[in-house]
matplotlib code that plots the C-alpha trace (Angstrom):
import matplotlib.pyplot as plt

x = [-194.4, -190.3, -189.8, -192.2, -191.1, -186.7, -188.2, -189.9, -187.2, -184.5, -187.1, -187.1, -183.3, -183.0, -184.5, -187.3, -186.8, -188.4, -191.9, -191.3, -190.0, -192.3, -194.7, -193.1, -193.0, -196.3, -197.6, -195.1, -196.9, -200.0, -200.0, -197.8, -200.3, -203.2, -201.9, -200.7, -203.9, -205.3, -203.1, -203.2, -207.8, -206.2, -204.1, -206.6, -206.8, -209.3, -209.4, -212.1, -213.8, -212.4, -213.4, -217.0, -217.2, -215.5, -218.0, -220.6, -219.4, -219.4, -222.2, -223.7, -224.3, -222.6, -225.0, -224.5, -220.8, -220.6, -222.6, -220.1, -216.6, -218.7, -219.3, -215.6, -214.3, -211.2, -208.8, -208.8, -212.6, -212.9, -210.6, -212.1, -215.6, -215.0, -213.6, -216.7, -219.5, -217.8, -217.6, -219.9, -217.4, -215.4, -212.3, -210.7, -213.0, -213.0, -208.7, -209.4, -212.1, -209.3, -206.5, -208.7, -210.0, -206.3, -205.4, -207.5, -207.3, -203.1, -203.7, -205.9, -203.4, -200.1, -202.6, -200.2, -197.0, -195.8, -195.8, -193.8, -191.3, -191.3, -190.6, -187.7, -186.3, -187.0, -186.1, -182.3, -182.9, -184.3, -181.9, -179.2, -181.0, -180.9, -177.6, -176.6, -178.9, -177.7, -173.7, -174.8, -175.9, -172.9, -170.9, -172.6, -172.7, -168.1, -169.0, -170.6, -167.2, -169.9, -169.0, -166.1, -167.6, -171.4, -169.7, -173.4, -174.6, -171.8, -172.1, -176.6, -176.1, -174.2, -176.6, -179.3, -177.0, -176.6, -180.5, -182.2, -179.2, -180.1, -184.2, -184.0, -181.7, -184.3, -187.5, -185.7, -184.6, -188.2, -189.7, -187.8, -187.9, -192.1, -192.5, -190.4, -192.4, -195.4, -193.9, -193.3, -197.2, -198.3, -196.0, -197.5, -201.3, -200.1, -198.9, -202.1, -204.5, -202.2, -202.3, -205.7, -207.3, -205.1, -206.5, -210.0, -208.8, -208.6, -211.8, -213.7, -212.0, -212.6, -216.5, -216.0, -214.5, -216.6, -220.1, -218.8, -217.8, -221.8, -223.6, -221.7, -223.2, -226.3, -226.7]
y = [-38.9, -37.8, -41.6, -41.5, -38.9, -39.8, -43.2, -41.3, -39.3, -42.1, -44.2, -40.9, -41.0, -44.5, -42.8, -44.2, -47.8, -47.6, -47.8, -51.4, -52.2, -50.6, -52.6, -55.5, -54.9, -54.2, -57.4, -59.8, -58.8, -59.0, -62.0, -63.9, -62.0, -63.7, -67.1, -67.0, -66.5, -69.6, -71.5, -71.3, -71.8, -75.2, -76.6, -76.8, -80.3, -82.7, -85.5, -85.4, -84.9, -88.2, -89.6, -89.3, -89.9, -93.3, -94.1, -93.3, -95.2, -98.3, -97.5, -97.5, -94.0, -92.8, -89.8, -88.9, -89.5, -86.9, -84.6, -84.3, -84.1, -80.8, -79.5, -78.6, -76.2, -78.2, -79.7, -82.6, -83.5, -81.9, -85.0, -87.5, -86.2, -87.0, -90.3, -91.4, -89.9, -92.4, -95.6, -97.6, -97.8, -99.6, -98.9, -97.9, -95.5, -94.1, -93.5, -91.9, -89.4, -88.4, -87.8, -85.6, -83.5, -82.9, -82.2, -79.4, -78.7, -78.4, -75.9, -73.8, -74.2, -73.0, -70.3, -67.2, -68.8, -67.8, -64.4, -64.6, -66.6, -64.3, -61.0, -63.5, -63.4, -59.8, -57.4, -58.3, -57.7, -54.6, -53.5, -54.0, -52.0, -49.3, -49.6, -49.5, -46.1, -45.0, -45.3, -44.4, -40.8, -40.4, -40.9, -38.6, -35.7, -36.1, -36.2, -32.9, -31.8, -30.6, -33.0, -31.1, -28.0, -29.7, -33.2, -33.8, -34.6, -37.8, -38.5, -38.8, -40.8, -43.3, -43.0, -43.9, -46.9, -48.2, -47.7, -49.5, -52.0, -52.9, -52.4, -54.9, -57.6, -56.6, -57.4, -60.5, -62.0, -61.1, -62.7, -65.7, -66.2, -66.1, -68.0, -71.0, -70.7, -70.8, -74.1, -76.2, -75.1, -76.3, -79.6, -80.0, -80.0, -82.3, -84.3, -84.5, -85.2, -88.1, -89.7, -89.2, -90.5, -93.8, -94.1, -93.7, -95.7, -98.8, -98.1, -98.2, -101.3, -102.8, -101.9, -103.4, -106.7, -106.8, -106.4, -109.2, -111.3, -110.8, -111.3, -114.4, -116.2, -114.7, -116.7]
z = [-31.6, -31.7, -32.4, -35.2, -36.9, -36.6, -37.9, -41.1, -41.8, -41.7, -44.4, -46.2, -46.5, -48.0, -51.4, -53.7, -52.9, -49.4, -51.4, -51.9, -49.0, -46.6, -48.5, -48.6, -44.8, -44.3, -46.4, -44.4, -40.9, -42.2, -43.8, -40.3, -38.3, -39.9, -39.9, -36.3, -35.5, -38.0, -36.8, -33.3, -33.7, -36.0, -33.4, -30.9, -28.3, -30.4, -27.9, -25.8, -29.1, -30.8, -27.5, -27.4, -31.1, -31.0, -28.1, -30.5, -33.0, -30.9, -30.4, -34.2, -34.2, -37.1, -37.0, -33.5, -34.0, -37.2, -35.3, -32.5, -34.7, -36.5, -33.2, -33.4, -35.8, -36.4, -39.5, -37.6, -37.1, -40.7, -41.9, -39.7, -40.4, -44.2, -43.3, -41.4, -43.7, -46.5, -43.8, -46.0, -49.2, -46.4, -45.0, -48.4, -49.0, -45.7, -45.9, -49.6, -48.4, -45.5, -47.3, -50.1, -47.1, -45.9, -48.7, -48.7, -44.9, -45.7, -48.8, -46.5, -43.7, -45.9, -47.5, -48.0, -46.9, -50.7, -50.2, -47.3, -49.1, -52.3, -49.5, -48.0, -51.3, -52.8, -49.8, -49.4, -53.3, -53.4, -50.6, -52.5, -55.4, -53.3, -52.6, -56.0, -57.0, -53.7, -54.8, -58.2, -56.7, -55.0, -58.1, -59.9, -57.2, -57.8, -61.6, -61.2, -59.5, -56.6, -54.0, -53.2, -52.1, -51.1, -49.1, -47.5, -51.0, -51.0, -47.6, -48.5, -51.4, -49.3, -46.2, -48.8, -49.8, -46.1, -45.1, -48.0, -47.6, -44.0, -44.3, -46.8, -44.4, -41.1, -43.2, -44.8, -41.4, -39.6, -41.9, -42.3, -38.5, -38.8, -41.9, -40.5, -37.1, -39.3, -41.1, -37.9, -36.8, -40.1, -39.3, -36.4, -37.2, -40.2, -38.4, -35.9, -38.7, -40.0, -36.6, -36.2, -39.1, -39.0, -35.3, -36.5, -39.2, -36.8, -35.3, -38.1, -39.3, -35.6, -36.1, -39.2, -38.6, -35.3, -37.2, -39.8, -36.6, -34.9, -38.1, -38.6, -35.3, -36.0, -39.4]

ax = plt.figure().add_subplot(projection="3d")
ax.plot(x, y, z, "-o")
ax.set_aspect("equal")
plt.show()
């Protein structure tokens, strides 16, 4: 608990401006916490999934193939789940129903990123806010011609200068670091679902074009 309590009484030194910044801090490893752990359910490996659905699609079992994509709690058989439920307004309608359900599935997945982008900006900020009230104390301590007989009181206005100062740089450059981690996970399972549903696509446009073809020798 020694660490604890050196660690409490160094916050306590960089003055009034701590407040937000502890916050700030706690809000930033909450909100990376939470989607790191999205994330990582979101980017999970669809393909034996898209296998077996595209063998029941050959099949003609669009039911059957829907029923397996939901199986899996994915963005990826989300999207390609919309895409098939909409296969009879053809192959047009099937790449508009995607791209509305990513659109969704990419607002949920960047859900929160803001405020880690708002704390990236505010906490060098309010650092140097406290910087600035910190120097501002000092000042006044010499106005008061008492920092000549009291030199702590200088020297704490300027340790409450240095702390907020470097508090607010730490929880700017953590969270930078996580949010653009975040950002090249979100890339990632973008990019999945775009290659994905042009891939499923194909296959519905292969169904398509092969139905066309048997219906033809039939007649």
């Amino acid at each position: 608990m020694t660490w604890f309590v050196s660690a409490y009484d160094l916050l306590c030194k960089g003055g009034y401006v701590m407040i937000p910044l502890v916050a700030c801090s706690l809000i930033s490893l909450a909100v990376m916490i939470e989607r790191f752990l999205v994330l990582r359910r979101a980017d999970s490996d669809v393909s034996e999934t898209i296998r077996k659905t595209e063998e029941a699609l050959y099949e003609g079992k669009i039911d059957r193939a829907i029923q397996i994509l939901r199986s899996q709690d994915s963005p990826v058989t989300r999207v390609l789940a919309a895409g098939i439920q909409t296969e009879h307004l053809g192959e047009r309608g099937a790449e508009r129903a995607m791209e509305e359900q990513g659109t969704l599935e990419i607002r949920t997945l960047t859900r929160g990123l803001g405020y880690l982008d708002t704390i990236i900006t505010i906490a060098p900020l309010l650092g140097l806010l406290g910087t600035v009230t910190g120097m501002i104390s000092s000042f006044h301590v010499i106005a008061a011609k008492e920092g000549f007989s009291t030199p702590t009181a200088i020297t704490g206005g300027v340790a409450e200068a240095l702390i907020a100062t470097a508090a607010g740089l730490i929880i700017a450059i953590y969270t930078l670091i996580g949010y653009n981690y975040l950002q090249e996970r979100i890339k990632h399972i973008v990019a999945e679902i775009e290659s994905r549903g042009t891939a499923m696509i194909n296959v519905l446009a292969d169904i398509g074009e092969a139905y066309c073809e048997n219906k033809r020798l039939s007649a």
